[in-house]
C-alpha positions as CSV (number, residue, x, y, z in Angstrom):
1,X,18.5,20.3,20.3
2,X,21.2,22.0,19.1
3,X,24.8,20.5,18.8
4,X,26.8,24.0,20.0
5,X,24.7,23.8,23.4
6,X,25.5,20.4,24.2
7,X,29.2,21.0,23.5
8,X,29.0,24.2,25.8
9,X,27.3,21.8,28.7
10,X,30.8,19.6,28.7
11,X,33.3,22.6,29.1
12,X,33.3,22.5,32.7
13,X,36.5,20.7,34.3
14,X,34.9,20.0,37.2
15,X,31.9,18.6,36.2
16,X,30.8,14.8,37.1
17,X,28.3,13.1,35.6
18,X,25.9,10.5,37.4
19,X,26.3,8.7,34.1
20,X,28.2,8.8,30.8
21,X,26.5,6.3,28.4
22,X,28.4,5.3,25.6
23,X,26.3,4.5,21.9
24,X,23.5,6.6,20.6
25,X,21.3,3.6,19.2
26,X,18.2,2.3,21.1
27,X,19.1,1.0,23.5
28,X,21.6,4.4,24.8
29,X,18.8,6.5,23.9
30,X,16.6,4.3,26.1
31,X,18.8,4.4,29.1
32,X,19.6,8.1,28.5
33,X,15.7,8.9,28.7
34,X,15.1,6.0,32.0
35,X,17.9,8.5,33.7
36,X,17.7,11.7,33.0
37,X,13.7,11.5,33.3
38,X,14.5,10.7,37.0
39,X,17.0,13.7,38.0
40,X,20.0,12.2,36.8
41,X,22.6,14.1,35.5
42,X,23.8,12.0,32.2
43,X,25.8,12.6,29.4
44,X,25.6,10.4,26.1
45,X,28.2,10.5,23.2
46,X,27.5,8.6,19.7
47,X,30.7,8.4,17.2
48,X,27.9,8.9,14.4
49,X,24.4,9.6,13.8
50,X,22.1,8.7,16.7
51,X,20.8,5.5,15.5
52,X,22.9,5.4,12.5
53,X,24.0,1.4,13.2
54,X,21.7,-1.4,14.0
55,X,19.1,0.8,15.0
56,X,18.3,2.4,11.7
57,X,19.1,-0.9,9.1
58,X,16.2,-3.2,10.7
59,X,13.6,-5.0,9.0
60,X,11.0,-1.8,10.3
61,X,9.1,-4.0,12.1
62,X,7.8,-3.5,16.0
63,X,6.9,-7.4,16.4
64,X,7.2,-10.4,18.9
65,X,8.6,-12.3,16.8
66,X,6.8,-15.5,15.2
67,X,10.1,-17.1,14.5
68,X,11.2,-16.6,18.8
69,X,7.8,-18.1,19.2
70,X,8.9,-21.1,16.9
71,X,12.3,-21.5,18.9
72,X,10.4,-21.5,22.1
73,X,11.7,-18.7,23.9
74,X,8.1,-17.8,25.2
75,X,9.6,-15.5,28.1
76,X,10.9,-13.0,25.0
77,X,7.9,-13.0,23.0
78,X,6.2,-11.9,26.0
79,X,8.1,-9.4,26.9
80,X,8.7,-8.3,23.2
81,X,4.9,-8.0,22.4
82,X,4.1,-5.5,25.6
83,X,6.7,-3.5,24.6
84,X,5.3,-3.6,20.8
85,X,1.7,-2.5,22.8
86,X,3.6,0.5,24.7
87,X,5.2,1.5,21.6
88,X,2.6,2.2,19.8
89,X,0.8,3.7,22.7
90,X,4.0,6.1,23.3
91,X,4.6,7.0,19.4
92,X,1.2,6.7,17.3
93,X,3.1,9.0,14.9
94,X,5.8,6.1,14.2
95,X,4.2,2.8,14.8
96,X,1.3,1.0,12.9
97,X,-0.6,-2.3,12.4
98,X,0.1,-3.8,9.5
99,X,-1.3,-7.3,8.6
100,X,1.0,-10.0,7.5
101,X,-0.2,-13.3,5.2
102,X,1.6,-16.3,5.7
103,X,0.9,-18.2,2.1
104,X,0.0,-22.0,2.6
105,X,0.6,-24.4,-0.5
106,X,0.6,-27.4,1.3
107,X,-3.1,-29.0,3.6
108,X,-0.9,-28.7,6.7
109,X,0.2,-25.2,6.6
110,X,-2.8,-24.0,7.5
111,X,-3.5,-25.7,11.0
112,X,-0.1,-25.3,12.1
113,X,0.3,-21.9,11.1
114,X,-3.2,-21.6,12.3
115,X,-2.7,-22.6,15.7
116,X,0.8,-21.1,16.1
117,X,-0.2,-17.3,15.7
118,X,-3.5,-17.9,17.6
119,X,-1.2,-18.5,20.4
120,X,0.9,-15.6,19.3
121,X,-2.4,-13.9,19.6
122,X,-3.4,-14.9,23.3
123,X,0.5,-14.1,24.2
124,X,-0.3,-10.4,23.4
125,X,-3.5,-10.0,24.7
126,X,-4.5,-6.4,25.7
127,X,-1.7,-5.3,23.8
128,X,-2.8,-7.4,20.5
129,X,-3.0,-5.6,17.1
130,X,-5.5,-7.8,16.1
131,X,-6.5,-11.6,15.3
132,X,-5.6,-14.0,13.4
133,X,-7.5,-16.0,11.0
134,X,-7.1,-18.7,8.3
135,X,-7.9,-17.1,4.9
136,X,-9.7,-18.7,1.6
137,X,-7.6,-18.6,-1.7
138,X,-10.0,-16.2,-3.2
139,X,-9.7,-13.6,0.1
140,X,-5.6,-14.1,-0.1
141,X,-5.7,-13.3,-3.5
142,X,-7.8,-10.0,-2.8
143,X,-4.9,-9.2,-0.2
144,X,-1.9,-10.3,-2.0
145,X,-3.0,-9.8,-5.9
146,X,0.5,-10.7,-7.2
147,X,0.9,-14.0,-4.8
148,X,2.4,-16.9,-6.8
149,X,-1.2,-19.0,-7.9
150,X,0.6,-22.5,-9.0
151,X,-0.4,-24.6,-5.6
152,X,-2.2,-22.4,-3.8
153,X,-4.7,-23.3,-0.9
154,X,-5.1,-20.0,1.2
155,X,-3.4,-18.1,4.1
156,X,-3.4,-17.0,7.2
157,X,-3.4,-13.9,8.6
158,X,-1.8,-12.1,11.4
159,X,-1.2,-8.2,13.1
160,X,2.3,-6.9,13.9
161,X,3.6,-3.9,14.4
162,X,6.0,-1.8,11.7
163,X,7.5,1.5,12.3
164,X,10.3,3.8,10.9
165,X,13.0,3.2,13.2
166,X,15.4,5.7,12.3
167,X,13.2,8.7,13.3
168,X,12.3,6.9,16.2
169,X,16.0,7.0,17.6
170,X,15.8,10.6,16.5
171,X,12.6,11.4,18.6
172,X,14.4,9.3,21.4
173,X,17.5,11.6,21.4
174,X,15.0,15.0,21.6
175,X,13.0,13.1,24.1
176,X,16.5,12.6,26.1
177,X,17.2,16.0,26.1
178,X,13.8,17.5,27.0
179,X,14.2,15.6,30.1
180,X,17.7,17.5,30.9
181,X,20.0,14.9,29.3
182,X,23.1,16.3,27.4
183,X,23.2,14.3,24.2
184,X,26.7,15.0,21.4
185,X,26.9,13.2,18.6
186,X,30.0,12.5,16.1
187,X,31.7,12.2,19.9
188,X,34.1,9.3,19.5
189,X,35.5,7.5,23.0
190,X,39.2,6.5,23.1
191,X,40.2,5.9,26.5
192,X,39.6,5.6,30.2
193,X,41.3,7.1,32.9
194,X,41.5,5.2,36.4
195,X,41.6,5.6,40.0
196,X,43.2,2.3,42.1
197,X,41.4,0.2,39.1
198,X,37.8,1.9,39.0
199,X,36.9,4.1,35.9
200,X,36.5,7.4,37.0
201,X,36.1,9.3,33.6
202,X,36.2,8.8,29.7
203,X,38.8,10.1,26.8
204,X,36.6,11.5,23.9
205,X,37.1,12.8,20.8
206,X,35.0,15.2,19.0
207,X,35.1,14.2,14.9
208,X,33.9,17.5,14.1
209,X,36.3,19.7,16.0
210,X,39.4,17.3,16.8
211,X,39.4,18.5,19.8
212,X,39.7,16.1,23.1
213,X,37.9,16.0,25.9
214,X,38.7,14.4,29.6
215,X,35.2,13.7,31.0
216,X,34.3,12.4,34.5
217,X,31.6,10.1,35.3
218,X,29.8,8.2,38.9
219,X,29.2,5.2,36.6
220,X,30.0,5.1,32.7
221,X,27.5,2.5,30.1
222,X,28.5,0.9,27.4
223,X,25.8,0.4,25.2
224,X,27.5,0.0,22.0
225,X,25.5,-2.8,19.9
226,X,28.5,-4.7,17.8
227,X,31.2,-2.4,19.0
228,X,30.6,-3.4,22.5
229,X,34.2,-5.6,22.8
230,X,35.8,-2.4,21.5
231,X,34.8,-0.5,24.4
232,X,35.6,-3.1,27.0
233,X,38.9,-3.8,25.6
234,X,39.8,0.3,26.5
235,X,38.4,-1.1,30.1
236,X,40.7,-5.0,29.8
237,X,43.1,-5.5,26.2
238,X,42.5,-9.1,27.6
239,X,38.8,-9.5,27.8
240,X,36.9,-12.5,25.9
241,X,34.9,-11.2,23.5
242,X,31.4,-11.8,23.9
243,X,29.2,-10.0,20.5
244,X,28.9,-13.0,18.3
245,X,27.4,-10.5,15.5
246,X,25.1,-11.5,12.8
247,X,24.4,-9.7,10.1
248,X,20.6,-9.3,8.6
249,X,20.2,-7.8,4.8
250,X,17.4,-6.2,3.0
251,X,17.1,-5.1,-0.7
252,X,14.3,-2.4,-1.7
253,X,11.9,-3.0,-4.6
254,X,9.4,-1.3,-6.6
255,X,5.8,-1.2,-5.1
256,X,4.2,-3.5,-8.1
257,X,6.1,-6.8,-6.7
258,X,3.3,-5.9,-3.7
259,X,0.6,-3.6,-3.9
260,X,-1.5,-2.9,-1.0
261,X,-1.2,-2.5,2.4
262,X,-0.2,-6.2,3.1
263,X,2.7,-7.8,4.1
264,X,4.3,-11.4,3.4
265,X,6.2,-13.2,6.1
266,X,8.0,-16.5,4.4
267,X,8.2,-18.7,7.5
268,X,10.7,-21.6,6.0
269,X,12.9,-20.8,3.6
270,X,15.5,-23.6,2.6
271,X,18.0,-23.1,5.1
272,X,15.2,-22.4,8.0
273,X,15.2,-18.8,7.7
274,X,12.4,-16.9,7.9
275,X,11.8,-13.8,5.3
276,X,9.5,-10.9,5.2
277,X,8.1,-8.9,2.3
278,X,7.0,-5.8,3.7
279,X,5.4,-2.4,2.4
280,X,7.2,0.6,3.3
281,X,6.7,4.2,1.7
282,X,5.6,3.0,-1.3
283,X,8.3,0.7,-2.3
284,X,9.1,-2.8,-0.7
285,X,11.4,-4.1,1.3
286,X,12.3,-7.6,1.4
287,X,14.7,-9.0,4.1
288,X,15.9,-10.3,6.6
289,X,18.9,-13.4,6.4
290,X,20.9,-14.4,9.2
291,X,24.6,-14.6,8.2
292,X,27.5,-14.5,10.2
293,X,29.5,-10.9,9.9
294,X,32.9,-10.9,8.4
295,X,33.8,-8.0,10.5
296,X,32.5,-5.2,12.9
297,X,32.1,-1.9,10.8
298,X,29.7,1.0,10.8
299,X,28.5,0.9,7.3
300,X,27.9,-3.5,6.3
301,X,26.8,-3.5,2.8
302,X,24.9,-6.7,1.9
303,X,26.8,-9.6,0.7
304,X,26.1,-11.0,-3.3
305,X,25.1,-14.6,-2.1
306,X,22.2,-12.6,0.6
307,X,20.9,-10.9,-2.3
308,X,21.4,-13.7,-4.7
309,X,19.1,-15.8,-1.5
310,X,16.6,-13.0,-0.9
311,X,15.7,-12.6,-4.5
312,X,15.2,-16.3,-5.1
313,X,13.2,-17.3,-2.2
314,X,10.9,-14.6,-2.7
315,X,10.7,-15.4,-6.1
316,X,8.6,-18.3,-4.9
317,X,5.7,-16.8,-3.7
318,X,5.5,-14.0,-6.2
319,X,3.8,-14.1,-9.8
320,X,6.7,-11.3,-10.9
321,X,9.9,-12.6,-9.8
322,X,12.4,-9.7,-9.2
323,X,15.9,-9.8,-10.3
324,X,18.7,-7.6,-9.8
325,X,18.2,-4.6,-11.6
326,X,15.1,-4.8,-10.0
327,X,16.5,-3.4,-6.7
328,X,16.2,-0.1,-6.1
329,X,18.5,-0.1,-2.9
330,X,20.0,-2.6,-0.2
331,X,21.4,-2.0,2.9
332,X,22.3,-4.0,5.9
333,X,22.7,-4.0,10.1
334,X,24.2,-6.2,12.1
335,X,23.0,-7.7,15.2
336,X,24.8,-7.6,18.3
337,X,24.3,-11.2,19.9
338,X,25.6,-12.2,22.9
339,X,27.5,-15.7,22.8
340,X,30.6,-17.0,24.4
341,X,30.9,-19.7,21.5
342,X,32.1,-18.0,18.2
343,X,31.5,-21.0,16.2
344,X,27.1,-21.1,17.8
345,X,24.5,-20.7,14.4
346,X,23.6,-16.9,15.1
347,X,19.9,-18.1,14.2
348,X,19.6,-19.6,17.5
349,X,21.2,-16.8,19.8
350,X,18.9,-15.4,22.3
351,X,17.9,-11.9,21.7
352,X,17.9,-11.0,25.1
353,X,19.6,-8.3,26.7
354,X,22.3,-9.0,28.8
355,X,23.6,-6.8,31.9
356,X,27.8,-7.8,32.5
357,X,29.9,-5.3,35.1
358,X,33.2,-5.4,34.9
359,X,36.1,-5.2,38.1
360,X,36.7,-1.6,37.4
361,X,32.4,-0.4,37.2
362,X,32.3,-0.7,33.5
363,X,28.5,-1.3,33.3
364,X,27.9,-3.3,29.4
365,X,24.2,-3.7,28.3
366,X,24.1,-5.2,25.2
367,X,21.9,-7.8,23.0
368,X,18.5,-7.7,22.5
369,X,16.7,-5.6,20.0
370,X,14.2,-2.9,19.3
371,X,11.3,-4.3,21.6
């Protein structure tokens, strides 16, 4: 997969695509591999890395999501915990169980969390990681030996999925082009041009060369995560926006805030939020909040008051409570949510994908998430 071959695939004037997809994160990869898998002729361009957005700054985690399961959306958990199954059926190299202990300091904890993941069980079914059970004190402290003692009961525990997202996208991109896709990176689009209102080709940019490139295309996809209004405003300056992005932070600590294999999931927090202390090459990472974002950009940094709230509400259920020179490293993604009410709590916002074509063929697919 070399970049100089892809380029040399593009010099044709008179070449048309069946598809130009636009965004090299999951889901573009995805749609690149769906296409060119079945004959098509596609062409994807990425302004950065493939995957370098949302797709590489998640929490690492292939799951259904216990907290979709809490909001009712049953229909998404289903869908998300087959997906888990066929991920780790597709790429065994990438994806792992990894059990998860829910600490319970209060008598109730343990029947309702109980009877919530055995249902998140029976939702997976043949494609479950494994059950889940309600755990002694002495057999959650053999798990999670540095567990905060003061109140203690037990836990329960459940299987999910975790996987390193970033080579994932990476192994997407050569699957892409072992199918026949063409597949550029650091290829930035600028324009469209139009025939009697339809979109018949793309404007690009290549950020390595400078040089510009006018590229034809049957049907062009935007699948641009949080830049997805960017793109349809080349399409319509007028269009209502329709990415309500949230932004989810994660800070990096040393492996003796959790030794062992197990991971914590922190399903209240003050504010409602759920948090996850999760192994990962050694070290830990703890994340994920749900704040607002400021602004659209390609490289969020955490804010000080997710940090600041990541650090204490893990602090909690922790007999070493990490502080800030504690972290090792932080980064951030943000979340490309579909809502057509900008002031709506991004907690609540479906992660659904959602399909929108515009008057002139413009095909959107945005929302949703890794499964």
């Amino acid at each position: 997969m070399r970049r100089e071959e892809m380029l040399s695939r593009i010099q044709e004037q008179d070449m048309i695509w069946d598809l130009i997809i636009i965004g090299g994160g999951a889901t573009g990869l995805g749609t690149a591999i769906e296409a060119a898998s079945r004959g098509y002729k596609i062409l994807l361009m990425e302004q950065g890395d493939f995957g370098q957005g949302t797709s590489s700054r998640s929490t690492k985690l292939i799951h259904g999501g216990v907290r979709y399961l809490q909001q009712g959306n049953v229909s998404l958990v289903l869908e998300s915990l087959k997906e888990r199954g066929l991920l780790l059926k597709n790429a065994p190299h990438l994806v792992h169980n990894v059990p998860f202990v829910v600490p319970v300091y209060d008598w109730w904890e343990s029947p309702f969390y109980g009877i919530g993941l055995k249902l998140y069980d029976v939702l997976a079914g043949k494609h479950g990681f494994g059950k889940s059970k309600i755990l002694s004190k002495e057999k959650t402290l053999e798990l999670l030996p540095t567990v905060e003692t003061d109140g203690l009961r037990g836990g329960v525990i459940y299987h999910d999925g975790q996987f390193d997202d970033a080579r994932l996208a990476v192994n997407l991109a050569q699957t892409a082009v072992r199918q026949g896709g063409t597949l550029i990176n650091y290829m930035k689009v600028t324009d469209f041009t139009k025939k009697e209102d339809i979109i018949r080709s793309v404007i690009a940019r290549d950020l390595e060369n400078k040089k510009e490139y006018e590229l034809k295309g049957k049907a062009i996809i935007n699948a641009t995560g949080v830049f997805t209004d960017s793109i349809r405003r080349l399409d319509d300056p007028g269009v209502k926006a329709m990415i309500n992005a949230s932004q989810g932070a994660h800070i990096v600590l040393d492996k003796s805030f959790l030794p062992g294999d197990t991971a914590v999931m922190v399903p209240h927090t003050d504010d409602g939020r759920v948090i996850f202390a999760i192994p990962w090459y050694n070290r830990v990472i703890v994340g994920t909040t749900e704040t607002p974002a400021k602004k659209i950009e390609l490289e969020p940094r955490p804010q000080a008051e997710e940090i600041d709230f990541l650090l204490s509400q893990i602090a909690r259920y922790l007999t070493k409570d990490p502080a800030v020179e504690d972290i090792r490293s932080a980064f951030a993604g943000l979340r490309p949510l579909v809502s057509f009410g900008p002031n709506e709590n991004t907690a609540a916002i479906s992660r659904d994908h959602t399909l929108h074509i515009s008057s002139s063929g413009l095909i959107t697919i945005t929302g949703g998430k890794w499964t």
